[in-house]
Each structure stands twice: as C-alpha cells, then as structure tokens.
C-alpha positions in Angstrom: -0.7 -21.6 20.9 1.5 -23.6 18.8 4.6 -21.2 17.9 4.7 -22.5 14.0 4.9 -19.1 11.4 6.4 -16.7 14.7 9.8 -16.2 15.5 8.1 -15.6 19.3 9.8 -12.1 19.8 8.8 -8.2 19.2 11.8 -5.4 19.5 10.5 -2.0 21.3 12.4 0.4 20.5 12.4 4.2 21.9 14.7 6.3 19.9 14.0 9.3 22.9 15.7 7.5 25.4 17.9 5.3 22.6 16.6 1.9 24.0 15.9 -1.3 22.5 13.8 -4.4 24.7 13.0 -7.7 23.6 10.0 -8.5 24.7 8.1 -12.1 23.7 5.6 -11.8 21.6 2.0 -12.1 23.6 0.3 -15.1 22.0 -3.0 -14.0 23.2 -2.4 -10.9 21.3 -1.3 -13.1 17.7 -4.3 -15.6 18.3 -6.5 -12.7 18.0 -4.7 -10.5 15.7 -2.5 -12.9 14.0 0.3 -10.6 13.1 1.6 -7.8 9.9 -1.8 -5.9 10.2 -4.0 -6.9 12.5 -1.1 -7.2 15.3 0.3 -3.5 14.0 -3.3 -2.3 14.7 -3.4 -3.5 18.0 -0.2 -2.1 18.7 -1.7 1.6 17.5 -4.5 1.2 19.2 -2.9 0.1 22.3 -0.1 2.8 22.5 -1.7 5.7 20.5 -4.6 8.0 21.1 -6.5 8.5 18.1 -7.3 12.2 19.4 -4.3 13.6 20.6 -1.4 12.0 18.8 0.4 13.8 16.6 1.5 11.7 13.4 4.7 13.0 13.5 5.3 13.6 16.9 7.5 11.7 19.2 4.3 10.1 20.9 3.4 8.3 17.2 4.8 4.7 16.6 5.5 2.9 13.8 5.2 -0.9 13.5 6.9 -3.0 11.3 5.3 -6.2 11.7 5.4 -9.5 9.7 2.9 -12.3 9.5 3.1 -15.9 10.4 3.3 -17.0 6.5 6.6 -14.7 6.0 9.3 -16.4 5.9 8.0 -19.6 5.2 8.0 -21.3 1.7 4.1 -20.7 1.5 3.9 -19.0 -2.0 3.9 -15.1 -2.4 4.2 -14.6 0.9 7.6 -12.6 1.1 6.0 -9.0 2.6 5.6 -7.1 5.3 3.5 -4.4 6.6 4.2 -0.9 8.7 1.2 1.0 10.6 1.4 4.3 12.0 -0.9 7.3 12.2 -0.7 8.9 9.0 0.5 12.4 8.9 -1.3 12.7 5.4 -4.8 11.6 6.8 -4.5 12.1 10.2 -6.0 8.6 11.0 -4.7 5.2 10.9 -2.2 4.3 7.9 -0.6 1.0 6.9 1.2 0.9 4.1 2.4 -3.0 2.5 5.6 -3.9 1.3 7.0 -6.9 -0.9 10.3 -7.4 -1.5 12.7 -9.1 1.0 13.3 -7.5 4.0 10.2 -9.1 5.5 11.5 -12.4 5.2 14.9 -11.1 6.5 13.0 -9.3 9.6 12.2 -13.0 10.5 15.4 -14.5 9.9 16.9 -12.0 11.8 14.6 -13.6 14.9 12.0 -11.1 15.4 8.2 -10.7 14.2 8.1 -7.4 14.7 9.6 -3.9 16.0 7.8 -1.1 17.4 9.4 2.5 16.9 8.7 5.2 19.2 10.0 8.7 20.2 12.6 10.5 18.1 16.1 10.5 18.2 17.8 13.5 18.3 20.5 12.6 16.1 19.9 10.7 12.5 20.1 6.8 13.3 19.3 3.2 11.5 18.7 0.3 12.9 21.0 -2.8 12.5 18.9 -5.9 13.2 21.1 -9.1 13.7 20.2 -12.4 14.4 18.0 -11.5 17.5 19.7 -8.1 18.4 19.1 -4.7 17.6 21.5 -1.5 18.2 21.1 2.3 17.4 23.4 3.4 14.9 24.8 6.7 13.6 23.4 7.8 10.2 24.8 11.0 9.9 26.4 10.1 6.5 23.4 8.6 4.9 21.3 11.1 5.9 20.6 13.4 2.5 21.0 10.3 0.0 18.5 8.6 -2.0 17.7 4.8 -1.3 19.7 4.0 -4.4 22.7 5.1 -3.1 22.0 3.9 0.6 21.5 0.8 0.2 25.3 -0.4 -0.3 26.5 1.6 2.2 24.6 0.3 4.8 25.2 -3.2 4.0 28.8 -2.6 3.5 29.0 -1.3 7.4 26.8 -4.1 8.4 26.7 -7.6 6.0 26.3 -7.6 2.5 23.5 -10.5 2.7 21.6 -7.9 4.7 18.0 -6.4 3.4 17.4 -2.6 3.7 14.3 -0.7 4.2 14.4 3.2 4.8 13.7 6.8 3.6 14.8 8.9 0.9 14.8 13.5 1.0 10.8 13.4 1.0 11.1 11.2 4.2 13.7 13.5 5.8 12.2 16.8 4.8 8.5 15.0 6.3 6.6 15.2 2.5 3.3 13.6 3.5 3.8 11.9 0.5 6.7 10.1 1.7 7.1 6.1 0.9 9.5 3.9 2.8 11.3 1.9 0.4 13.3 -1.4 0.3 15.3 -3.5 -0.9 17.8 -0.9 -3.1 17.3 -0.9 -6.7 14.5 -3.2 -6.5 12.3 -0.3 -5.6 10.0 -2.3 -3.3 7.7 0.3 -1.8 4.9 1.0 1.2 3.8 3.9 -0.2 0.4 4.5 0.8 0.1 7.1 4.1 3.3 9.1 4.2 4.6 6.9 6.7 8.2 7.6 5.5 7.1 11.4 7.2 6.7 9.7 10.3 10.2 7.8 10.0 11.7 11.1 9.1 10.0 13.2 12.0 11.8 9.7 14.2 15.4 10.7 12.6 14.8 7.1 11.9 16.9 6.6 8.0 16.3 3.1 7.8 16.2 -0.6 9.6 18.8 -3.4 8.5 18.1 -6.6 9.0 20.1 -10.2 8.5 19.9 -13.5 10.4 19.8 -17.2 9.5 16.8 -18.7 11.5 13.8 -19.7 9.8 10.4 -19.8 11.2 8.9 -23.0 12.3 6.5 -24.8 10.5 4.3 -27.0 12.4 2.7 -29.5 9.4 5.3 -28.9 6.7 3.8 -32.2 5.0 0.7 -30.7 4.4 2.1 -27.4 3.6 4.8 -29.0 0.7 1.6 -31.1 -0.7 -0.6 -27.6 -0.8 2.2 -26.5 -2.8 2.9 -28.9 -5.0 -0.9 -29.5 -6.2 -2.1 -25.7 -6.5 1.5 -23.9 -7.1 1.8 -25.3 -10.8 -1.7 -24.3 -11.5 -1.5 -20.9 -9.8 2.0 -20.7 -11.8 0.7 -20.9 -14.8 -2.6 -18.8 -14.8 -0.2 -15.7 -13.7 1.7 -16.1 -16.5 0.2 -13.1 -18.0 1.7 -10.9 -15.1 4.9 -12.9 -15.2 5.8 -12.0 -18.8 4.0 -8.3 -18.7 4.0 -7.2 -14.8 1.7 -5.4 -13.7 1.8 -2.8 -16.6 0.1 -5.7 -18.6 -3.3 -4.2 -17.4 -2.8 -1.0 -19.1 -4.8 -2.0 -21.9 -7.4 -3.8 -20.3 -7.8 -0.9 -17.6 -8.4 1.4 -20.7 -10.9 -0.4 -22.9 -13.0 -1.0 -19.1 -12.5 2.5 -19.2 -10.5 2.3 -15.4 -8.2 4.7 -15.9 -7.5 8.0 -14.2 -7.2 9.6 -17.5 -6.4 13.6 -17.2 -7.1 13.4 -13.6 -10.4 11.4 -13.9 -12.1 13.9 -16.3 -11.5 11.6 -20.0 -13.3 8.2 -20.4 -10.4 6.3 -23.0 -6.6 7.1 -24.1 -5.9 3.9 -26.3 -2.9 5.3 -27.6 -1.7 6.4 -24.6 -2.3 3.3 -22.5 -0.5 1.4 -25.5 2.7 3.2 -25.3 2.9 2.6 -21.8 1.7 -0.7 -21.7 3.7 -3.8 -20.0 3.8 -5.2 -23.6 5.4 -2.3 -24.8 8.0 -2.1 -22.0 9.0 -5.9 -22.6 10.1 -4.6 -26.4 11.8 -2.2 -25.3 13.3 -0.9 -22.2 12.9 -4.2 -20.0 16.0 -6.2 -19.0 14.8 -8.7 -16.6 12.4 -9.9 -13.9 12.2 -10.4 -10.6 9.8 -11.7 -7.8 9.8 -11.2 -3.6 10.5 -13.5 -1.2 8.4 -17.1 -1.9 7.2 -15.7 -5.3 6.9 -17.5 -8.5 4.7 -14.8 -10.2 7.9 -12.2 -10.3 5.9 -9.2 -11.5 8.7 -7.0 -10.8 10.3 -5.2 -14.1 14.0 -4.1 -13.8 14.3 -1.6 -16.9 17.3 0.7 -18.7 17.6 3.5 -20.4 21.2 4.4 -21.7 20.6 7.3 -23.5 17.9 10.0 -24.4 17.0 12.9 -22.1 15.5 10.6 -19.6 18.4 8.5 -18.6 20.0 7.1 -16.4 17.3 4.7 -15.6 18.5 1.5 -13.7 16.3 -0.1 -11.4 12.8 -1.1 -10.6 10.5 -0.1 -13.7 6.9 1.3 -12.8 4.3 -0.8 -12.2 0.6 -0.3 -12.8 -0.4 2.2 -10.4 2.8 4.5 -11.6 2.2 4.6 -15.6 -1.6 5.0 -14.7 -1.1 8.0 -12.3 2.1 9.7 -13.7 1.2 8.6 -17.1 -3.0 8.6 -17.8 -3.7 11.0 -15.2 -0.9 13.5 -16.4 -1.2 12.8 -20.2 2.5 12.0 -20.0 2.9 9.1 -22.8 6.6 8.3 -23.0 7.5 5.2 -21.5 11.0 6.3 -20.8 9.7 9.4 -19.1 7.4 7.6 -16.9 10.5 5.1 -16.2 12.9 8.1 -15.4 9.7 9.3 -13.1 9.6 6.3 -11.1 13.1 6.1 -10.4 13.3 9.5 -8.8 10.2 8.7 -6.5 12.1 5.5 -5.7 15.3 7.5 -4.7 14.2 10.4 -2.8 11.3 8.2 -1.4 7.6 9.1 -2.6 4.6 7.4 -3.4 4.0 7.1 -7.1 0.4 7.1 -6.7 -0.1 10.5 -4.3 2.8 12.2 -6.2 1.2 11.7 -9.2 -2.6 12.4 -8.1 -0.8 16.0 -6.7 1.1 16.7 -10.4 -2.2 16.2 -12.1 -3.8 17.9 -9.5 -1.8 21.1 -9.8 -2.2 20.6 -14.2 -5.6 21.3 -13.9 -5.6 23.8 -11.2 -3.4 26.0 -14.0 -5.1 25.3 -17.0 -8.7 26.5 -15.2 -6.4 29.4 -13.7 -6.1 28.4 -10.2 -3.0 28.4 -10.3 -0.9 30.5 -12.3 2.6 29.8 -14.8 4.2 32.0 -12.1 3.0 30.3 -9.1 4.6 27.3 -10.6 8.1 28.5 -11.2 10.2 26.4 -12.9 7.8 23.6 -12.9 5.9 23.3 -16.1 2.4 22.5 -14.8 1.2 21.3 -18.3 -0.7 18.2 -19.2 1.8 15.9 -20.6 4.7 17.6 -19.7 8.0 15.2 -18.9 10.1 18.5 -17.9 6.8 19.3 -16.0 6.6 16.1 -13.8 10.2 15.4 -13.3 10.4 18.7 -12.0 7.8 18.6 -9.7 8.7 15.1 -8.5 12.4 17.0 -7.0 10.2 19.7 -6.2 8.1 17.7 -3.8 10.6 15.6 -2.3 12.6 19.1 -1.2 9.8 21.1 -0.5 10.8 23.7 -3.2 8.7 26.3 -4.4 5.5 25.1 -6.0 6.5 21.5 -4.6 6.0 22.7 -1.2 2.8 23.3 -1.8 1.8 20.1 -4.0 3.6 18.0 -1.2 0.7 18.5 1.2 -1.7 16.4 -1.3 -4.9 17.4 -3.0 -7.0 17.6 0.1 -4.8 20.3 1.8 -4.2 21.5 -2.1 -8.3 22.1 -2.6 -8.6 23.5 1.1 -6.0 26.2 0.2 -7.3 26.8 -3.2 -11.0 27.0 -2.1 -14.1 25.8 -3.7 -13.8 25.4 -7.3 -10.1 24.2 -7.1 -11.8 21.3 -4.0 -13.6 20.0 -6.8 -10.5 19.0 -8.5 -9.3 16.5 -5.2 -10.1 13.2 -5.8 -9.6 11.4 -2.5 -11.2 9.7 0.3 -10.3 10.7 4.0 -7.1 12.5 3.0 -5.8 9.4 0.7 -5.8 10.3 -2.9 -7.7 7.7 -5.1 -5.3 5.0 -6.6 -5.6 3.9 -10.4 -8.9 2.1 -10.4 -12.3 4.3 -11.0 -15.2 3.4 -8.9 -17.6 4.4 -12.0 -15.7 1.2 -13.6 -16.8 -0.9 -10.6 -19.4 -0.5 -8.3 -18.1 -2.7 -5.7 -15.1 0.0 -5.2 -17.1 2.8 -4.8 -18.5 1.3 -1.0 -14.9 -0.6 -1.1 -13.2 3.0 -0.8 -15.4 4.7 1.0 -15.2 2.7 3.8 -11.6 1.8 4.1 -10.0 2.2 7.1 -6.7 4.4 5.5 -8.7 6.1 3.1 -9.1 5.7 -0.6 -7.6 2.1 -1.2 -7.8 -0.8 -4.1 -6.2 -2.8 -1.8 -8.2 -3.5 1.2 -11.2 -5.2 -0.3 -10.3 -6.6 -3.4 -13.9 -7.1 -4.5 -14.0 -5.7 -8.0 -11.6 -9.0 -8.7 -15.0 -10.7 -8.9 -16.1 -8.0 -11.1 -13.5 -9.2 -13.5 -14.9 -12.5 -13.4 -12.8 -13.9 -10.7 -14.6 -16.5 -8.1 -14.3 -18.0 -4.7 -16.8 -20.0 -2.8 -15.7 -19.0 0.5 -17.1 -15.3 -0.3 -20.0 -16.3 -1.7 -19.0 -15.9 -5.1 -19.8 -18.8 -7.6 -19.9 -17.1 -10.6 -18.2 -13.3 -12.1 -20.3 -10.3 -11.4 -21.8 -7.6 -12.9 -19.5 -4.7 -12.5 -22.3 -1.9 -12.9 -24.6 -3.9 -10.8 -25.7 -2.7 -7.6 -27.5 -5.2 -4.7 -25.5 -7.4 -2.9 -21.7 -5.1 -3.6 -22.2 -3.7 0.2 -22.2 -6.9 1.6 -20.0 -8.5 -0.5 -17.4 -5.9 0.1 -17.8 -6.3 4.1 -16.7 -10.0 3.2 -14.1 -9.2 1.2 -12.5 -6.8 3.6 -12.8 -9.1 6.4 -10.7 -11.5 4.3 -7.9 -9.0 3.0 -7.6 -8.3 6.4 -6.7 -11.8 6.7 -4.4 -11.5 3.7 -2.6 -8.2 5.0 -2.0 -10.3 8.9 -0.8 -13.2 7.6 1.5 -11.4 4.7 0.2 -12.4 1.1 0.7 -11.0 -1.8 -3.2 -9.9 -3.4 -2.1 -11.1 -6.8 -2.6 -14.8 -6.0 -6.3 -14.5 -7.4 -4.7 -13.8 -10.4 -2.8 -17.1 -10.3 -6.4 -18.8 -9.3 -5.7 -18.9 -6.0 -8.4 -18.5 -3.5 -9.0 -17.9 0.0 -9.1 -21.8 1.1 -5.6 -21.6 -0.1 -4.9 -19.1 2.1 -6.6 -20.9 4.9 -4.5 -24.1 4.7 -1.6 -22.7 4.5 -2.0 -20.9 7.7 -3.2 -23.9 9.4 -0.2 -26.0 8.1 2.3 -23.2 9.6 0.5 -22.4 12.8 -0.6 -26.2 13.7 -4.0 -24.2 14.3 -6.9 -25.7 12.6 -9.2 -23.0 12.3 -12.8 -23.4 10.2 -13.5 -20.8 7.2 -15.8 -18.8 9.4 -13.5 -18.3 12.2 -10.4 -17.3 9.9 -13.3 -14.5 8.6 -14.1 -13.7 11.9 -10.8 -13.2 12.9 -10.8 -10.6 9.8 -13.8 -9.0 10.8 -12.7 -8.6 14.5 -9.3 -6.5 12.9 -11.2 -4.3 10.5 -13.6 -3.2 13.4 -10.8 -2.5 15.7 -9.2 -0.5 13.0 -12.6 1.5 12.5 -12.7 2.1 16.2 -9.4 4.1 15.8 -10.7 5.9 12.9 -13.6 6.7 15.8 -11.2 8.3 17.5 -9.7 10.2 15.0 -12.9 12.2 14.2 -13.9 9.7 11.5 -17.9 9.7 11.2 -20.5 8.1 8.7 -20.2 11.7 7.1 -16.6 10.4 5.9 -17.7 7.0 4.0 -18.2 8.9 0.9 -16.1 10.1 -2.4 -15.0 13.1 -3.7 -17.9 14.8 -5.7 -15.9 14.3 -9.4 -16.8 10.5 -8.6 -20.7 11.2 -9.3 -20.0 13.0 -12.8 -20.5 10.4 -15.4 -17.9 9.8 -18.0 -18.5 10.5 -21.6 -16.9 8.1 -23.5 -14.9 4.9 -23.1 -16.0 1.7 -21.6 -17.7 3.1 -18.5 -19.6 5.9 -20.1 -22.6 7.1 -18.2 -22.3 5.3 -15.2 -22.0 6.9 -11.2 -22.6 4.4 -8.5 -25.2 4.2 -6.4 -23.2 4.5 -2.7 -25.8 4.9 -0.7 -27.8 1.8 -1.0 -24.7 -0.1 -1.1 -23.3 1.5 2.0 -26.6 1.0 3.9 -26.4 -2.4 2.9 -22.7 -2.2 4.0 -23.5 -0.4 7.2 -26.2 -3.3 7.9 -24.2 -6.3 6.6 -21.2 -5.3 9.0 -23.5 -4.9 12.1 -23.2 -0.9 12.4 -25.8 1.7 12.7 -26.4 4.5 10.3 -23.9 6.9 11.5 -21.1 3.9 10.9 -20.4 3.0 14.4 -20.0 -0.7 15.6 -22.9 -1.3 17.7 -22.2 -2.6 21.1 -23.8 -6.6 19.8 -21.4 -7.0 17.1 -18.1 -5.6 19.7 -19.6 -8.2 22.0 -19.3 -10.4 19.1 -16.3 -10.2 17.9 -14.7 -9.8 21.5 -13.6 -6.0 21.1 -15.7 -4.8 24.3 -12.4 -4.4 26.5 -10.3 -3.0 23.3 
C-alpha cells in the first residue's frame, strides 16, 4: 500500500511495566481500517475482551489514533480520535477531538499510540520527533488543563500541543473529557474516556516534531482545493461569523432543543440570549479554527467583571448553551460561559454534565430528591449558583456531585422507577442537544449507534435540513417527520461517518457544501489509492460492524436499539409538537438494510461480506 497520509509507525505503550515500542504500522490492518476510528476499533477489539475488561482497569487500552488526511493540507482535517471501553457505558467509546494535537501527533512521526496498564505513579507522555518517554507528573497532577498546559510545554517545547485530564479525570468522573490544546478548550468528551486516562495515572500526552505526512498526488489534491475550498468557504460563513452557537435559534423554532430536560417544546427568549449572535455583541473576542480549517468555529470569549468572571478561553459551543443552558433553564450567557470554562479546566463533558444537572432539577422539583440531599448545590431550574456548583461538585466527587457524576442511567437505577423516567439516554450515553421527535432519521440514528446516544455518528438529519449528496442517495432535502426510507438511509450514512471519523474530518464540511466525493478524492490524492465510491462505503460498513460485534460482546442485544421512554411523549408546543417517531419500522428497515437479523446481530453472509469472519 502506498504509505501517502501515514507516518508508518504506532507507539505501544505499557505504563505497568513503563515501556514504550515502536512498532510499524501493519498496512494490512490501515487498508482495511484506514486509521483514527476504524484502526482504534481494531485495536479494542484485538486487545480487549468485550466481556471481562474492566473500563478502568489496567487490562483497558486507550487509542489515540489519527487518520491518513491529518496532517495534511486537505481542508478540516486537523482531528483526532481516542477509543477505549467506556467506563460510563460499559461498551465501546470513542470520543473525537479537533484542535491541534492531532496534527502534531503526526508531525511528531507516529499515527498512533496505544495505552495500556497503569502506572503506579502520575506520568505524561512527551512525544518527540519519533520518540516517546514516561515522565513524572507529580506536580501537574491536581491542576486544571488551563493551568497545565504551559507547564508542560515549558519542561518540554513551547511549539508542543497538549492533550490530557483535568480533577474529573483524576478522581475517574465517568463524565470525564480529555481536553486539548490549553485555553482553546478542544474536547473528546463523549464516554468518560478521561476516567480511563485517570484510572492509567496517565495526566496527559505531549507531542512536537517537524515531519509532515506524505502526500502521494499533491497535484490533484492542491486543484481539489482550490476549486471546492472557496465555495465550501463561503457557504460556512454563517458558522464562521456565529460558531456553532449560531443554530440556537434555528434549533428552537424546529423545536430541537432539550428545553427543561426534554419536557418544553420552545424557549425563544432563552435560545436568543444565548445565541451565537448574541455572544458576537457581546462577550466574543476572537475566532479560531483547528488544524487545516478555514471554517474557524471556535469562539474565544471574556468576561472581566460580574459574578461570573474570570472567563478567558474557549466560549461554549452549541451542544454547551443547549445542555447547560435550554435543558437547565439557565439564560445568562455569561453564566453559561463561566460554566464551560470550569468543565474545560477540571475536564468534563459539557453535554453529560449538563444532561446530569438537569437531571437532578427535576428529580427535586418532583421530590426525588430533596433541598437536603443536595447540600450546597441549588438544584433549581435556572439556577447559575445551582450549576456552577454542581459542575465542582462533579469533577471532585463532593456530596450530591458524587452522585450526579455517575450519569442519569446510574442516577434513575438508584432513584427507582419514576425518577428512571427522567434519564434520557441510549446505552449509558446521555442524549446530546438534538431531539429525535425533531428528526425522525435520529431516532434509528441513536438507537443504533455503536457508543450510545450520538448526533455524530450518522449525520443523517443534515439531509433533513435540506442538505444533499448523491453518493447517499440523496438528491433532494427530506422530510424530517417522514418515516420510510430513514432506516436505510441512516445505515448509509453511518457507513460514511465511519469513513469521516477514520480518515479525521471535521462533520461540519456539509455545512460548507462539501460532500462525500470530496471526501473520497481527497483520500485518494493522499493515499495514491484509487478506491470507487462503493468500496470507500464498504470500507465504512466493514468498521461499523466490527464495532457492533464489540458491543456483542459487551452484552449489547436488539433489546438495546431503542430510546428512553420520555422520547415517545409528544411535545406540546413549538415546532415539533405532536410528533414521536415511529422506531420500529425504521429500525426493521435498518436491521434489514444493514444485513442483520431481528435480534440486531450481523448475520454470518454479510461478515463473509465484508471480510470480518476471522475478526
């Protein structure tokens, strides 16, 4: 296989017997699995059992792995992703990360490294133009990832990039992010894999190094570039100027939103004051994109004064002002801000942190919970003091925020019945900020993904939005409420964000206009491969499966393609009113369209097919 896109080589590390090997990268194993997710996946299922492993036992690993496209100038394609079993599911977890440290994974020599064991000490890795060595992190151990970040790349090289855990990782929140790149707040939050860093004594991975990867038809991948980047530039420009906070409005009038933890239909007022318009006019104070971006969704935001300052960083995104904001009833903008910063520091995903806050709201206001079984924490819809609180709460496992740390699904299990209906999640994952009453596509799309609950992993309710691509079958926008063909048409689109997540681009290119042949060309331009549109989705297909065949071995079962029972209560007002999808004719059509049998397995023709029989 021509070695355009890879760097060639994977670090192994065992923190247990503090060794570090650099092995070649198998090409068989890249030509199949490409890289960033699909290789991670392999990896898991290679050197995991799905039964016995404990997520945050030694026996876990966790992959960092880039893709063939990071690295390279093809656009948005500055990321990485990290795979381990998830300690907050208890079945596979990826999480994806923009930012920079991707990139500086590969020009530090490697594609990927694979963590094992634990050390019995607190370490970091210092990755360096092709060679890595255990370090000491006894005195970042206990600080945020603010303050981490310039020590560590004052001990190593400033130029370095820095990805690691804050408190929630160390103390093992299940909620814990890994985060990168310092202030920038870059996060893979999804999964609590920062638990399984932390249970690894593992703070964080430095990388620096000045190769570049290969490219093995950079004519053809500058003239891709130069004909669809301008175009794609300029249809993003709505994200440039508002990031992703610019949907806020939209999300509301669609009637998307998670409002008062998925109970309300509309919050106009609310979703105005928080909206990526309204942060531009006030607290914003510049912009920033990852590695090979020109879209530069990310927000870096102030606030000098008031009770919710210092903020100085990354400003919340989408996901964050919909989960901390709608589904809490918390308004401010500067509250939200000062929100995100602290699950930035101390390392927790915005979306689970949230889903758990609102979570425990509700569980007090129908007296699940009582004011005293909340402390100090004032468990209140709309509350600032409330979530700010709980957010420190969380990340050191104090008082009530031991308890909300273990997410909603442990929360309803403990609670019992009536306070179960109040955990919105899929597999263990709570729901991010899109509502599959908005779109039917997302109710098969989460019910099926492989990490649980995830808006991410299909990316089908794009073409609910009026979005097309050819290569998926989609000619023309679709009806969101509509229910034949979504089943099938999410299998697709899953095949190719598994594509998207291997390779390492960002899923805002639609946005931009980009499309899947886009994708497809750049990859071959990189790789000197030439492969057709149906064998890049094949390729996609063949990961997905072998990350279902994991979940098989978790315990996973047709019983667990489902959502959580507030999902078939209709809404009473806003812009989805009325409407619960129909999820079991799309996932039969889902089940069928993907080659499985009723009870979700793979049958043995389609592992035959996609060359999974030996895996």
């Amino acid at each position: 296989m021509n070695s355009g896109g890879y760097m060639g080589r994977v670090a192994w590390v065992d923190l247990t017997r503090r060794s570090v090997e650099v092995k070649a990268l198998d090409t068989g194993l890249a030509e199949k699995y490409i890289g960033g997710s699909g290789l991670g996946a392999k990896i898991l299922y290679d050197t995991t059992d799905g039964r016995t492993t404990d997520p945050l036992g030694p026996d876990n690993v966790i992959i960092f792995a880039t893709g063939p496209l990071t690295g390279t100038p093809a656009p948005l394609s500055g990321r990485h992703e990290i795979i381990a079993k998830s300690p907050l599911t208890g079945i596979y977890g990826e999480s994806d990360c923009g930012g920079m440290w991707g990139t500086a994974l590969k020009r530090a020599g490697l594609d990927a490294v694979v963590v094992r064991g634990a050390s019995a000490m607190p370490v970091y890795l210092w990755i360096n133009e092709g060679q890595v060595t255990i370090r000491n992190a006894h005195h970042v151990w206990g600080m945020d990832t603010y303050a981490m970040d310039p020590v560590l790349k004052g001990e190593t090289d400033p130029k370095a990039v820095v990805t690691g855990i804050g408190p929630a990782g160390e103390r093992l929140v299940p909620l814990a992010a890994v985060m990168s790149d310092g202030k920038d707040g870059r996060a893979a939050g999804r999964c609590g894999l920062g638990a399984v860093m932390g249970s690894k004594r593992l703070k964080a991975l430095v990388a620096h190094g000045t190769a570049k990867p290969a490219v093995a038809n950079p004519s053809a991948l500058t003239e891709s570039i130069r004909t669809r980047g301008a175009a794609i530039r300029e249809a993003a420009k709505g994200t440039t100027d508002y990031g992703t906070g610019g949907f806020m409005a939209t999300s509301n009038s669609l009637g998307d939103l998670p409002i008062k933890n998925w109970v309300e239909g509309e919050w106009t007022a609310g979703a105005q004051k928080l909206s990526g318009q309204r942060m531009a006019e006030t607290i914003l104070v510049d912009r920033y994109g990852c590695g090979a971006c020109f879209i530069s969704c990310g927000r870096t935001v102030k606030v000098g004064s008031g009770p919710f300052a210092p903020v100085d960083g990354a400003g919340p995104e989408y996901e964050t002002l919909a989960t901390i904001g709608a589904s809490c009833l918390l308004d401010d903008l500067e509250a939200v801000a000062r929100a995100n910063e602290l699950c930035n520091r101390l390392g927790l995903d915005t979306i689970s942190t949230g889903a758990v806050i609102a979570f425990g709201m509700e569980a007090v206001e129908k007296g699940l919970l009582s004011r005293t079984d909340a402390g100090e924490v004032d468990l209140r819809w709309g509350s600032a003091d409330g979530v700010l609180r709980a957010i420190e709460a969380i990340a050191y496992r104090r008082g009530i925020g031991d308890f909300l740390a273990g997410g909603v699904r442990r929360m309803g299990t403990v609670l019992g019945p009536e306070a179960d209906a109040l955990a919105v999640h899929v597999k263990g994952l709570e729901l991010p900020a899109h509502d599959p009453r908005c779109f039917a596509s997302k109710a098969v799309s989460y019910a099926t993904s492989n990490r649980g609950a995830c808006h991410l992993q299909s990316g089908s309710h794009f073409f609910e939005l009026g979005i097309t691509d050819p290569a998926l079958g989609v000619h023309a926008g679709l009806d969101r409420f509509a229910t034949e063909g979504k089943g099938a048409l999410v299998a697709r689109c899953q095949n190719a964000i598994c594509m998207w997540d291997s390779l390492k681009v960002c899923k805002f290119l639609p946005f931009g206009g980009g499309q899947l042949g886009d994708i497809l060309s750049w990859f071959n331009a990189v790789t000197g491969r030439d492969l057709t549109m149906d064998a890049f989705l094949a390729t996609g297909e063949r990961i997905f499966n072998l990350k279902r065949l994991y979940n098989l071995e978790c315990g996973i079962t047709g019983h667990d393609d489902t959502l959580p029972p507030r999902m078939f209560v209709p809404k009473k007002t806003g812009g989805s009113a009325g409407y619960v999808p129909d999820l079991k004719t799309m996932l039969d059509e889902y089940y069928h369209a993907r080659g499985w049998t009723a009870d979700g397995r793979p049958t043995p023709a389609t592992l035959r097919r996609l060359d999974l029989v030996a895996d």
